[in-house]
DRENDO-1510 file (C-alpha; in Angstrom, 1 decimal, always signed):
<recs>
REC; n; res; u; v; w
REC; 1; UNK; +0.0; +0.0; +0.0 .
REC; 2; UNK; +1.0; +3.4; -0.9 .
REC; 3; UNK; +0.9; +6.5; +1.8 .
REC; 4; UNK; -2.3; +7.4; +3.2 .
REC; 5; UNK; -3.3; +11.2; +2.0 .
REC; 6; UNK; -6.2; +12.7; +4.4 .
REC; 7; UNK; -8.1; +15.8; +2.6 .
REC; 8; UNK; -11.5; +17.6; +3.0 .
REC; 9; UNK; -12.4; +16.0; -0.6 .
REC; 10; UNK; -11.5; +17.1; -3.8 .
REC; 11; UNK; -9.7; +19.5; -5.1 .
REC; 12; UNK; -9.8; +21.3; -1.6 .
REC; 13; UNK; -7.0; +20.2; +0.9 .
REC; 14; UNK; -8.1; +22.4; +4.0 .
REC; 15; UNK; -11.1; +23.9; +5.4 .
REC; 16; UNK; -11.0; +27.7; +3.9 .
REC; 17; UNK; -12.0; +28.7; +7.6 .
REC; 18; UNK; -9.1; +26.4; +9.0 .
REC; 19; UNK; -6.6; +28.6; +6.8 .
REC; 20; UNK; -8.2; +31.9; +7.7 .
REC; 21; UNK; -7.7; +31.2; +11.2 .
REC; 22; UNK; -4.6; +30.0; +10.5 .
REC; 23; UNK; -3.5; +33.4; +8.9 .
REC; 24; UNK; -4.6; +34.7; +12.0 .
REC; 25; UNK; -1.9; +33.3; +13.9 .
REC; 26; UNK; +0.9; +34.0; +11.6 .
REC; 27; UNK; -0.6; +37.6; +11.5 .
REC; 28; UNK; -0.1; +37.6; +15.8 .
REC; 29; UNK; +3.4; +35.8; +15.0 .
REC; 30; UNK; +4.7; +38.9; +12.6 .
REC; 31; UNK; +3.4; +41.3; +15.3 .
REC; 32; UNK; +5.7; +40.1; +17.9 .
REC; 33; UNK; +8.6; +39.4; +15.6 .
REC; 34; UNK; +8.1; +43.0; +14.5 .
REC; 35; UNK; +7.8; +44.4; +17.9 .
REC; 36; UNK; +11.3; +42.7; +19.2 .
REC; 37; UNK; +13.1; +43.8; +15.8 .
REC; 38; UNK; +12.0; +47.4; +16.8 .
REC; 39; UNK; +13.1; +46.4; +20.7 .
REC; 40; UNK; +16.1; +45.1; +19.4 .
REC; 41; UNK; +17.1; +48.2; +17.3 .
REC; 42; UNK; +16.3; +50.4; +20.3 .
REC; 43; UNK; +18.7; +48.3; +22.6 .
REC; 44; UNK; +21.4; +48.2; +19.7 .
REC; 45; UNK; +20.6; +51.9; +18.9 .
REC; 46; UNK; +21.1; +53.1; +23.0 .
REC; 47; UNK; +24.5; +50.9; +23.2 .
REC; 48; UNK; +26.6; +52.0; +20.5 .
REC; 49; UNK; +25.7; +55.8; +21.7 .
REC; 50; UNK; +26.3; +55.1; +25.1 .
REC; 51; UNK; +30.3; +56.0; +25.2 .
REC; 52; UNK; +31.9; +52.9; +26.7 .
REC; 53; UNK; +29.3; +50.5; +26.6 .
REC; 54; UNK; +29.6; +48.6; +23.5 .
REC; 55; UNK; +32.8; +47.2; +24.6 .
REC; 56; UNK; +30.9; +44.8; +27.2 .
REC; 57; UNK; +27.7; +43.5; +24.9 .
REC; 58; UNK; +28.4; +42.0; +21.2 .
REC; 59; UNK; +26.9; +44.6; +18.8 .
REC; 60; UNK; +27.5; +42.5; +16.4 .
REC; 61; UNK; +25.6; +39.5; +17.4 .
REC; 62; UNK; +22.9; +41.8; +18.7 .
REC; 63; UNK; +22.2; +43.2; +15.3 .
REC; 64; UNK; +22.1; +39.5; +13.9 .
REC; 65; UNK; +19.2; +39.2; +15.9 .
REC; 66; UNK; +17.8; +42.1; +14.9 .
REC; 67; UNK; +18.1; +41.2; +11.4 .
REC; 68; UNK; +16.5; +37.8; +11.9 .
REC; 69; UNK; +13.3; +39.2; +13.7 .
REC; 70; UNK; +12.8; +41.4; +10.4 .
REC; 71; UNK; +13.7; +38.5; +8.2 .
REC; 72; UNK; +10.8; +36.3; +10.2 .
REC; 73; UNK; +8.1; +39.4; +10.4 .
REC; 74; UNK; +8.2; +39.5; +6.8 .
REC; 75; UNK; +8.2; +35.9; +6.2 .
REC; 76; UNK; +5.2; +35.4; +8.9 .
REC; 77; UNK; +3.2; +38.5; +6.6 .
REC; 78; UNK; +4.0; +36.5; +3.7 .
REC; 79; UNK; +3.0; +33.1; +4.4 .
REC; 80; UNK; -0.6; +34.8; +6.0 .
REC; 81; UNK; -1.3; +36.6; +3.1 .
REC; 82; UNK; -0.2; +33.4; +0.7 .
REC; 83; UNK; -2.5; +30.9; +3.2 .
REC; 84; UNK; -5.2; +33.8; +2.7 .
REC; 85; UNK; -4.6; +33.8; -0.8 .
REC; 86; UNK; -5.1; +30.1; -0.6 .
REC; 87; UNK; -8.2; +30.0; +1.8 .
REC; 88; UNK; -10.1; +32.2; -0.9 .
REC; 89; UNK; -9.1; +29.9; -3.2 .
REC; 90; UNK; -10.7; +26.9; -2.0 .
REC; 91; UNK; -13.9; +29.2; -1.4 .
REC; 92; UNK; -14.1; +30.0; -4.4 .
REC; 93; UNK; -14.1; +25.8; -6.0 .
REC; 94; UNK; -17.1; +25.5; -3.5 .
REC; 95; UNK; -18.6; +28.6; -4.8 .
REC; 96; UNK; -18.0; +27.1; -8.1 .
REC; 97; UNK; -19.3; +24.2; -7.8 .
REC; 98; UNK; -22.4; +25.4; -6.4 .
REC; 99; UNK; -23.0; +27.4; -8.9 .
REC; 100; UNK; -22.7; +24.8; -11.4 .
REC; 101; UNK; -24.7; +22.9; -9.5 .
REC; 102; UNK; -27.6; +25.8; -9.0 .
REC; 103; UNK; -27.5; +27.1; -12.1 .
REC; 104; UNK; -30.8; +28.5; -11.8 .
REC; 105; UNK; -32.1; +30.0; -8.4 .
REC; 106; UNK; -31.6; +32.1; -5.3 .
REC; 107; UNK; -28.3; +29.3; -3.9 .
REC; 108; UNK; -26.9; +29.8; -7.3 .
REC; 109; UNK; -27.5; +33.6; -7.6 .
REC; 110; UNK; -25.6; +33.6; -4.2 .
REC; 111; UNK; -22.6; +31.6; -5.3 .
REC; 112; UNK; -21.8; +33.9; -8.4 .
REC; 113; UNK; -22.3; +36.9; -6.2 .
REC; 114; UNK; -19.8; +35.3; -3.9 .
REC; 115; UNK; -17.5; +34.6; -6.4 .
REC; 116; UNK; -17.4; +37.7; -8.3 .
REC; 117; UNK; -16.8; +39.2; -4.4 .
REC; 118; UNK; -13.9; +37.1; -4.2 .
REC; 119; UNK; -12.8; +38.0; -8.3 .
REC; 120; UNK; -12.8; +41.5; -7.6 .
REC; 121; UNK; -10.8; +40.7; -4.5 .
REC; 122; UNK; -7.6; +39.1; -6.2 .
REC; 123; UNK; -8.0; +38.4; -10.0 .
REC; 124; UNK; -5.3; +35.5; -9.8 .
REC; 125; UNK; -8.0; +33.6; -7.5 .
REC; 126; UNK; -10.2; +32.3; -10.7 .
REC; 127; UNK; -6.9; +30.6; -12.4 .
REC; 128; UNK; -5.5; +29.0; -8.9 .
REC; 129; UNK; -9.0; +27.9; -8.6 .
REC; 130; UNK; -9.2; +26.1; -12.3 .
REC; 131; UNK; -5.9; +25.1; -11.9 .
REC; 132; UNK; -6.6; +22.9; -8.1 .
REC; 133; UNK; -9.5; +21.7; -10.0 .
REC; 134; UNK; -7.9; +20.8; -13.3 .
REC; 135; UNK; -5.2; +18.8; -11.1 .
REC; 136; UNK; -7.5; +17.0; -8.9 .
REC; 137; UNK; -8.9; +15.4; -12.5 .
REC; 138; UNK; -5.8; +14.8; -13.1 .
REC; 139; UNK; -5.1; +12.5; -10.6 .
REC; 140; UNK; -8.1; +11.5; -9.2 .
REC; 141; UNK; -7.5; +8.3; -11.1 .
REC; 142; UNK; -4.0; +7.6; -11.1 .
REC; 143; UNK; -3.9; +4.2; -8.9 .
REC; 144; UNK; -6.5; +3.1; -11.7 .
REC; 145; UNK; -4.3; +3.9; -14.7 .
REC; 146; UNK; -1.2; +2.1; -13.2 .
REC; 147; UNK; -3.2; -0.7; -13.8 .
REC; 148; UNK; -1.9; -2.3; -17.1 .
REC; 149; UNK; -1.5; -6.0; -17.7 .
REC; 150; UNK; +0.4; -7.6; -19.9 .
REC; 151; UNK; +2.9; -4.5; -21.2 .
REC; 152; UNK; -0.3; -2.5; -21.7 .
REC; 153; UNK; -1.6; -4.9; -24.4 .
REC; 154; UNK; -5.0; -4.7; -22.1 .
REC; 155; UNK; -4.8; -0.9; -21.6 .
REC; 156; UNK; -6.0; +0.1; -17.9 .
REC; 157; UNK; -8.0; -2.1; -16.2 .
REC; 158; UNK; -9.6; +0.1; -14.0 .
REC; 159; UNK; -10.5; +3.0; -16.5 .
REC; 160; UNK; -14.5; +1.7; -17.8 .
REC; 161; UNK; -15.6; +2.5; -14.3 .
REC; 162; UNK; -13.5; +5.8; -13.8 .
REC; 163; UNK; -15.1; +7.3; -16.9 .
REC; 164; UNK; -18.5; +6.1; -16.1 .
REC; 165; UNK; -18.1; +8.0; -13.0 .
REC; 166; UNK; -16.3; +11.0; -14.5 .
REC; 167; UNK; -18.6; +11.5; -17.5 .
REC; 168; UNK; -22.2; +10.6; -15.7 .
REC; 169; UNK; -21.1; +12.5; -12.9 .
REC; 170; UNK; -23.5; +9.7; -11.1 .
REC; 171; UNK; -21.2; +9.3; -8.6 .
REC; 172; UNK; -22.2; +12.4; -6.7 .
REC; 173; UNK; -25.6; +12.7; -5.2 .
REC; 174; UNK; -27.1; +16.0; -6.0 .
REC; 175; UNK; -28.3; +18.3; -2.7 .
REC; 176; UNK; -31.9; +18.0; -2.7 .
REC; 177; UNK; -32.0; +14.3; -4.6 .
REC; 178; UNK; -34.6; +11.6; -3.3 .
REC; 179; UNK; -34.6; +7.8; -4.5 .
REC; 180; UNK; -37.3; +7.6; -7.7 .
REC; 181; UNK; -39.2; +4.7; -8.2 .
REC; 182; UNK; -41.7; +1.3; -6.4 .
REC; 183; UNK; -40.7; +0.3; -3.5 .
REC; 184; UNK; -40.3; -3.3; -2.9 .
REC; 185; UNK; -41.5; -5.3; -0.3 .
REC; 186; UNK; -38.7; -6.9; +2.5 .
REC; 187; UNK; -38.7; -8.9; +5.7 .
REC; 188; UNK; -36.1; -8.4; +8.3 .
REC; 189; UNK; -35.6; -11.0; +10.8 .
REC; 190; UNK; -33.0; -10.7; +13.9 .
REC; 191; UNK; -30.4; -13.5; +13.8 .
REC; 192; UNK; -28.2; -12.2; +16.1 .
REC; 193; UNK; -27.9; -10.2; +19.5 .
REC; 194; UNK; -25.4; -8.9; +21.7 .
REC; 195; UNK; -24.1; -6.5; +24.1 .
REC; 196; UNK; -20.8; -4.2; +23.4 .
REC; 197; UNK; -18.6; -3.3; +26.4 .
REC; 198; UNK; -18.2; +0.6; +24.8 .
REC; 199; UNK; -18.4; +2.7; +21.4 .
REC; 200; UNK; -16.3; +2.2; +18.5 .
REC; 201; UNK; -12.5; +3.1; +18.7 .
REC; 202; UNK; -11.1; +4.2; +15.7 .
REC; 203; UNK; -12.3; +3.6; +11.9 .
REC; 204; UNK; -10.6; +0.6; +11.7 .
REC; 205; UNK; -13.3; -0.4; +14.9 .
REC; 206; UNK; -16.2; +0.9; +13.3 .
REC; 207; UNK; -15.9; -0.6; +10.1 .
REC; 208; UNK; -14.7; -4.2; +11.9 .
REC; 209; UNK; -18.1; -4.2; +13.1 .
REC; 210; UNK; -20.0; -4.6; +9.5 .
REC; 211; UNK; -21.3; -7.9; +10.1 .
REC; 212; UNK; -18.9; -10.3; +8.4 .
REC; 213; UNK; -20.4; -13.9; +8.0 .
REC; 214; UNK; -23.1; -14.2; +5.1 .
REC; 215; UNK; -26.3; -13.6; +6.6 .
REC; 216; UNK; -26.6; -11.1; +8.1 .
REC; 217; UNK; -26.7; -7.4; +6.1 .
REC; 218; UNK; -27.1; -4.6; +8.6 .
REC; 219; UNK; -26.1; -5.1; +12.2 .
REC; 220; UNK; -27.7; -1.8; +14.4 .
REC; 221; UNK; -26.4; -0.8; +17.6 .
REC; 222; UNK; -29.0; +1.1; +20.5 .
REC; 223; UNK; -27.3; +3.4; +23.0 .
REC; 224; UNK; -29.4; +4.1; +25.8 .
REC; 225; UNK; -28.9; +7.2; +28.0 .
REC; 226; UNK; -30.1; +7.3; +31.3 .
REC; 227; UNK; -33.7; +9.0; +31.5 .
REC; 228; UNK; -34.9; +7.3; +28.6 .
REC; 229; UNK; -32.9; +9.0; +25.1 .
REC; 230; UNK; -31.5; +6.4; +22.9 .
REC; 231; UNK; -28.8; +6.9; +19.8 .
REC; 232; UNK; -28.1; +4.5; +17.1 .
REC; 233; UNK; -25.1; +3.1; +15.0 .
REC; 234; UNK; -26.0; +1.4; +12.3 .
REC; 235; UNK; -23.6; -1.4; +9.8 .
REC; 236; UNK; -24.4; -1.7; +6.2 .
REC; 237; UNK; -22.8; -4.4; +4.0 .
REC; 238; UNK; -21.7; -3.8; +0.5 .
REC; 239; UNK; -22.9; -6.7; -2.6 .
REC; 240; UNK; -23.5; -10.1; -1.3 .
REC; 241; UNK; -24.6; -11.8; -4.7 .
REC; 242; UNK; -22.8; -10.9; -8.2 .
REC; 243; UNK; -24.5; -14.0; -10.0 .
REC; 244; UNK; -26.8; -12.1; -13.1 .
REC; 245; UNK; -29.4; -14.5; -12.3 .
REC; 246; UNK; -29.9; -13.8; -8.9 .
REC; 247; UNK; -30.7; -10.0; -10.0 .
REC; 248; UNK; -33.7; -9.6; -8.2 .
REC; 249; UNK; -33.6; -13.0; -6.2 .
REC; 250; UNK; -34.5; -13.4; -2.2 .
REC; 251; UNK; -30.5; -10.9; -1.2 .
REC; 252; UNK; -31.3; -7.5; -1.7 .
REC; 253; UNK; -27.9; -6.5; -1.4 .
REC; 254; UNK; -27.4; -7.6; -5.3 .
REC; 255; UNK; -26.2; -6.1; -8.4 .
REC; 256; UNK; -29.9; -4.9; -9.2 .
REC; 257; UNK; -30.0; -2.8; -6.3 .
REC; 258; UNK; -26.5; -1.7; -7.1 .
REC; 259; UNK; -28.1; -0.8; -10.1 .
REC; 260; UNK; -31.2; +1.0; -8.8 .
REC; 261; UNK; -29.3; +3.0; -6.3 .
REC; 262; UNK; -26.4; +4.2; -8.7 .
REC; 263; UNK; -29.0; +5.5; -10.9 .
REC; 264; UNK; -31.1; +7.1; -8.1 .
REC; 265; UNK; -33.5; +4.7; -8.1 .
REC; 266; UNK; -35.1; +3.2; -4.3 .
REC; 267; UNK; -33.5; -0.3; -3.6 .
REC; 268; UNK; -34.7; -3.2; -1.6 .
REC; 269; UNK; -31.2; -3.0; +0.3 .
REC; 270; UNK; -32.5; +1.1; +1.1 .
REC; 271; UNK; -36.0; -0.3; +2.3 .
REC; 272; UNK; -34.6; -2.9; +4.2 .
REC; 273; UNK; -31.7; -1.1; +5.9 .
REC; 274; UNK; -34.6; +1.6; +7.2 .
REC; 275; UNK; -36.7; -1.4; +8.3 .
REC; 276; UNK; -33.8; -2.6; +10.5 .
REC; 277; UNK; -33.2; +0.5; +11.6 .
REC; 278; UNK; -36.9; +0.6; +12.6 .
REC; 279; UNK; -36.9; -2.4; +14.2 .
REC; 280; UNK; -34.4; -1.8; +16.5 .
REC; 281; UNK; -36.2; +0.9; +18.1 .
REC; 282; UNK; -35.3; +4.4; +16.1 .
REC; 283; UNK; -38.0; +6.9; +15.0 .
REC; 284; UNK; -38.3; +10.0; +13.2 .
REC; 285; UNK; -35.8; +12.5; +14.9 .
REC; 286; UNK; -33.3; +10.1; +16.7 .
REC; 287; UNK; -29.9; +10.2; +15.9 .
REC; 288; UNK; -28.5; +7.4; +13.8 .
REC; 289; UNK; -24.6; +7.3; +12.8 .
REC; 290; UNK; -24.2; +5.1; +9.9 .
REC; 291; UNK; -20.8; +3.1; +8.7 .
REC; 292; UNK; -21.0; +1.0; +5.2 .
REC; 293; UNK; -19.2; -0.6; +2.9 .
REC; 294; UNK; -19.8; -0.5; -1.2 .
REC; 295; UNK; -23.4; -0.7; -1.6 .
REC; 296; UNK; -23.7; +0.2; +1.8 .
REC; 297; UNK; -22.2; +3.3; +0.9 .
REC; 298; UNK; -24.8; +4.2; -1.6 .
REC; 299; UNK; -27.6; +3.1; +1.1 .
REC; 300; UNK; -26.2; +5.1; +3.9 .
REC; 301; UNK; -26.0; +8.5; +1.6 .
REC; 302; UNK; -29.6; +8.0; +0.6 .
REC; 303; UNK; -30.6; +8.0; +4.5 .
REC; 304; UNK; -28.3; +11.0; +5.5 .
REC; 305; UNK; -29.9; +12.9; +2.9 .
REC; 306; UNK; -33.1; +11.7; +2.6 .
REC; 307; UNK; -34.6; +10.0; +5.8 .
REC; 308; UNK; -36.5; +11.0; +8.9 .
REC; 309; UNK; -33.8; +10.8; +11.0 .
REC; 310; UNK; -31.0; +13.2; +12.3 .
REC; 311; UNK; -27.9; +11.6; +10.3 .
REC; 312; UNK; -24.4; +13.4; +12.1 .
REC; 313; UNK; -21.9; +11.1; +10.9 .
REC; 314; UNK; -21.6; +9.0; +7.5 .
REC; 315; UNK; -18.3; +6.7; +7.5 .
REC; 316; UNK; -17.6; +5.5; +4.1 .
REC; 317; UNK; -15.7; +2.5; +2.7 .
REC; 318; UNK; -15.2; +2.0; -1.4 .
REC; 319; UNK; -18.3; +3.7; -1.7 .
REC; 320; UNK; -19.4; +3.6; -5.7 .
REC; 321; UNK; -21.0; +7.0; -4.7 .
REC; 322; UNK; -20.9; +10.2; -2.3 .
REC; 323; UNK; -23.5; +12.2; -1.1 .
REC; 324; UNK; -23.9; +16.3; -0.5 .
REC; 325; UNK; -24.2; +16.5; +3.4 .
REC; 326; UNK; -25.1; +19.5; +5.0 .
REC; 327; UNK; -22.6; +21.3; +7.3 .
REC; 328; UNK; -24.3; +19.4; +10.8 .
REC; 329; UNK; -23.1; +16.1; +8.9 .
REC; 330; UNK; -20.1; +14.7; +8.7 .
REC; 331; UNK; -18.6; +12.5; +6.0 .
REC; 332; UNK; -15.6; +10.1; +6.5 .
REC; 333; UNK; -14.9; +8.7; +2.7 .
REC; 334; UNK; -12.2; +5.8; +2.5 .
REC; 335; UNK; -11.3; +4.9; -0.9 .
REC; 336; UNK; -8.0; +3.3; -3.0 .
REC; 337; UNK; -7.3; +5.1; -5.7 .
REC; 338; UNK; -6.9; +1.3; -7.7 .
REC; 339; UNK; -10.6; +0.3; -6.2 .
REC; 340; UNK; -12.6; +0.1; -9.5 .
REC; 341; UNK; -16.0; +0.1; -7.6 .
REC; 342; UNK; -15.1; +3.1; -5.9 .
REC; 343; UNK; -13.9; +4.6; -9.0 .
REC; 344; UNK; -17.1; +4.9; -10.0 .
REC; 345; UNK; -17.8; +8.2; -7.7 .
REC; 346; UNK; -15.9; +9.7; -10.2 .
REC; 347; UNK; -13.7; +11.3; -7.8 .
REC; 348; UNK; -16.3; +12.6; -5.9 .
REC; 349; UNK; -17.2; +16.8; -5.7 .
REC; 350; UNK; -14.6; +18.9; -6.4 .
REC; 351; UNK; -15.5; +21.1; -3.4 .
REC; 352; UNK; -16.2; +18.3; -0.8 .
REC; 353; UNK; -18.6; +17.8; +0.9 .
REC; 354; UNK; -20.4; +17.6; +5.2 .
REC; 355; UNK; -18.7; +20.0; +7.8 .
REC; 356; UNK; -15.3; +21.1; +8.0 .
REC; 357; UNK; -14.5; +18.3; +10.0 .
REC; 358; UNK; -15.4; +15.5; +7.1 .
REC; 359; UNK; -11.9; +13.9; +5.9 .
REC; 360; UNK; -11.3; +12.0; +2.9 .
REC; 361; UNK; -8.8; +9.4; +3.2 .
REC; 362; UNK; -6.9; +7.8; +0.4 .
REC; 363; UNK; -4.6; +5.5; -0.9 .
REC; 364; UNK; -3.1; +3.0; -3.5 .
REC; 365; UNK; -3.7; -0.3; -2.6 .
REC; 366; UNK; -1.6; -2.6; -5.2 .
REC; 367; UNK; +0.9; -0.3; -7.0 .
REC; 368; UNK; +1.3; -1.9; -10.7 .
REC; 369; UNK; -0.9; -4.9; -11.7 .
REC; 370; UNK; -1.3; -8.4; -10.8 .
REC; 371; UNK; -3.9; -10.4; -11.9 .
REC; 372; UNK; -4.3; -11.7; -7.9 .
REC; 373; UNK; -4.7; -8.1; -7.1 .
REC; 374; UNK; -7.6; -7.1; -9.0 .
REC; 375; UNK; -10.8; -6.7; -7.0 .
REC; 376; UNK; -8.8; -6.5; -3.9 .
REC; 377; UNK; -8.7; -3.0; -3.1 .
REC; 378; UNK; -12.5; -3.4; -2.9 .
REC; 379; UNK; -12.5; -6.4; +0.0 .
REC; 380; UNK; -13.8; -5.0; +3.6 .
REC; 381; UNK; -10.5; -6.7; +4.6 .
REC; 382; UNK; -8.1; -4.2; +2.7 .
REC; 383; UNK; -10.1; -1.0; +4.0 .
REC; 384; UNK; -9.8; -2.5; +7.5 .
REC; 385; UNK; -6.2; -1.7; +7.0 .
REC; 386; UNK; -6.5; +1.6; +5.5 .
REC; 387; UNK; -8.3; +2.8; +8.4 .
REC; 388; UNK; -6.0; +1.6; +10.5 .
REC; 389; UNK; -3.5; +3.0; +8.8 .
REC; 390; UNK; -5.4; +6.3; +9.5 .
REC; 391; UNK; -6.0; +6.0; +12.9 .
REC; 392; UNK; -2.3; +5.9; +13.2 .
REC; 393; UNK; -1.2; +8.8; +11.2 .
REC; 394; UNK; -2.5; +11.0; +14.5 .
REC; 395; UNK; -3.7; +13.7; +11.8 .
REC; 396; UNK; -5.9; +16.0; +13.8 .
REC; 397; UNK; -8.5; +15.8; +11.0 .
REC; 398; UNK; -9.2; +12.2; +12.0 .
REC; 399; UNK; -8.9; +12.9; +15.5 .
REC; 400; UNK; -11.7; +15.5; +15.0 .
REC; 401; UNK; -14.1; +12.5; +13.8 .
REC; 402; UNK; -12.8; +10.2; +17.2 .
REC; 403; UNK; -14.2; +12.5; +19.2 .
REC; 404; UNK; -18.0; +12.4; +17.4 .
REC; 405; UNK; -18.2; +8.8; +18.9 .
REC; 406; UNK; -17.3; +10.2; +23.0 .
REC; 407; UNK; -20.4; +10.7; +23.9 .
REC; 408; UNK; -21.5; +7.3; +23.0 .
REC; 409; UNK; -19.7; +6.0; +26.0 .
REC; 410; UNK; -21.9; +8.0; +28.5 .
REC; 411; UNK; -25.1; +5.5; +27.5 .
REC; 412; UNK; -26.1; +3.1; +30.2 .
REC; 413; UNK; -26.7; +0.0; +28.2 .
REC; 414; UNK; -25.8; -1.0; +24.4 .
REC; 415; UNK; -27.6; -3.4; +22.2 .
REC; 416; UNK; -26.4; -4.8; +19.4 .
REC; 417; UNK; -28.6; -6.5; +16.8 .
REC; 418; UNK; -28.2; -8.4; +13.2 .
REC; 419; UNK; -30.5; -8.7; +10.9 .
REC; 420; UNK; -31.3; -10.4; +7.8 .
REC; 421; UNK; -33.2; -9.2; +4.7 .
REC; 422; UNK; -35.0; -10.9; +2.0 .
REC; 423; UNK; -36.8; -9.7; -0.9 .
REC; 424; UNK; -40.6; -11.0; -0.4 .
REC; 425; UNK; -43.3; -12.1; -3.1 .
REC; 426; UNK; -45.9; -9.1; -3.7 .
</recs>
């Protein structure tokens, strides 16, 4: 596996509001080194006049240091107003992006007003912006492309799905989108209970606790808070069947509900995760964390964005897709760059996406091709390892996202259930 690279999505690195109160700091920084070069001058200044005196302190030394607090106050007022610079820059991709986005309408009106603001502020902002953007395309699919067998004879592998996710631009969910189509009747039976000591720790815990034996699809965890609230974790596989003739058979989570979803269409894996999620106890309002893997990931965007229930927290593992979260929700998106399935997000948004504290971790899995390797960057197995290959890179972005699972470990008792799904005859 290649080095892990954490981001906020896209073609944007940072939080614009991270850097601008980053500037900040460097702005209180060139103050001080500004003030001692001026203290320091004064002292220097007051010695050599003073008849006598420069013979017991080194002038010379004590001008170096001058010299080196001017040096660093104008290096701290560069680097704020390049990090500035910078910050605008990444506003104005979001601002971009919504406008394309909202081409029509008061959110889009907004988003050209805000980047003409930002235009008329520093004309070299529209070209850094193209240029982060053109970049990102750029190598948004480079594990794919490294993908050649046989001396290139077979061309990349990986690149059918990449530029059905580019050139669809399926592979991010529209603000405002809601699943189209019949729903189809499920059944969801408990197979399996239990009783967790505590709350996830780490991603690399969370996702280890997608149910992993066939059977079960969803797994949904109740935290129960002393005078009666309740908060809920839930699991979602990714594809259990492949076979074209089970399309539509007795698993929902098949390649006809990988279908449905990528093309925005309700699921039987959708209908049934929300049944499981009923069963266990939720309703309309509670809070429900969700953590999925593939398909999963296209069923647990379509309930952040689109359910009764207060979604905070969406973690993410080869997800074909990736939703537009508001800024109360927060996206955690895992994904090799060599993963063909999750290739098909296309990248995801240029801007990002969820609050400022929503990280995108990524990685290539199998530098250079092997015929053993294909299809592995997509096993739950291999992003077990990425996450725990994030959990230790002690990036403060990730630790951000440990601390939206703390108050989990306040609740009195934990309930953990697993739950099968089947498709059912009208």
């Amino acid at each position: 596996m290649s080095g892990i690279d954490v981001g906020h999505g896209g073609a944007i690195s940072v939080d614009p509001d991270e850097l601008r109160q980053l500037a900040g700091r460097m702005d209180a920084a060139a103050l001080r080194h500004d003030e001692a070069a001026r203290a320091l001058r004064t002292a220097y200044q007051r010695i050599v006049d003073t008849p006598g005196l420069s013979a017991l302190v080194d002038t010379v030394a004590l001008w170096g240091l001058c010299q080196r607090s001017s040096v660093l106050h104008g290096e701290c007022v560069d680097a704020a107003a390049s990090t500035r610079l910078m910050a605008d820059t990444y506003e104005y991709v979001e601002l971009l992006i919504e406008a394309r986005a909202r081409w029509f309408g008061a959110v889009g009106d907004e988003a050209r007003a805000g980047m003409r603001r930002l235009e008329e502020s520093d004309p070299r902002i529209p070209d850094l912006a193209r240029g982060l953007i053109e970049r990102w395309e750029d190598e948004r699919f480079a594990g794919l492309i490294t993908q050649v067998p046989l001396g290139g004879l077979l061309g990349p592998v990986g690149i059918v799905p990449a530029l059905v996710g580019a050139g669809s631009r399926l592979g991010v969910i529209p603000r405002g989108s809601r699943l189209r189509g019949v729903t189809e009747p499920v059944t969801v039976t408990p197979v399996k209970t239990a009783t967790p000591s505590a709350a996830p720790s780490g991603l690399a815990g969370a996702l280890s606790r997608i149910p992993e034996k066939r059977g079960a699809q969803v797994a949904v965890e109740k935290y129960s808070f002393a005078g009666g609230a309740a908060k809920y974790v839930v699991y979602v596989k990714g594809t259990q069947t492949f076979a074209p003739g089970d399309m539509g058979g007795p698993d929902p989570w098949d390649m006809k509900s990988n279908s449905q979803l990528y093309l925005g269409q309700t699921s039987a894996s959708y209908e049934a995760t929300l049944a499981a999620v009923e069963a266990a106890g939720a309703r309309p309002g509670d809070e429900v964390r969700i953590v999925a893997h593939s398909q999963g990931g296209m069923v647990a965007s379509h309930v952040a964005m689109q359910s009764e229930y207060d979604v905070p927290l969406v973690v993410t593992a080869g997800s074909p897709v990736d939703p537009t979260l508001d800024e109360d929700q927060t996206l955690v998106a895992l994904g090799y760059t060599d993963d063909p399935v999750r290739a098909l997000a296309g990248g995801g948004s240029p801007a990002g996406t969820g609050s400022r504290d929503s990280v995108v971790v990524t990685a290539e899995h199998s530098p250079g091709f092997a015929w053993g390797d294909f299809g592995e960057p997509h096993l739950l197995a291999a992003y077990v390892d990425l996450a725990e290959d994030a959990d230790a890179a002690a990036d403060p972005r990730i630790e951000s996202v440990e601390r939206l699972w703390d108050d989990l470990d306040d609740a009195a008792v934990i309930e953990r259930t697993e739950y099968r799904a089947e498709r059912t005859a009208r």
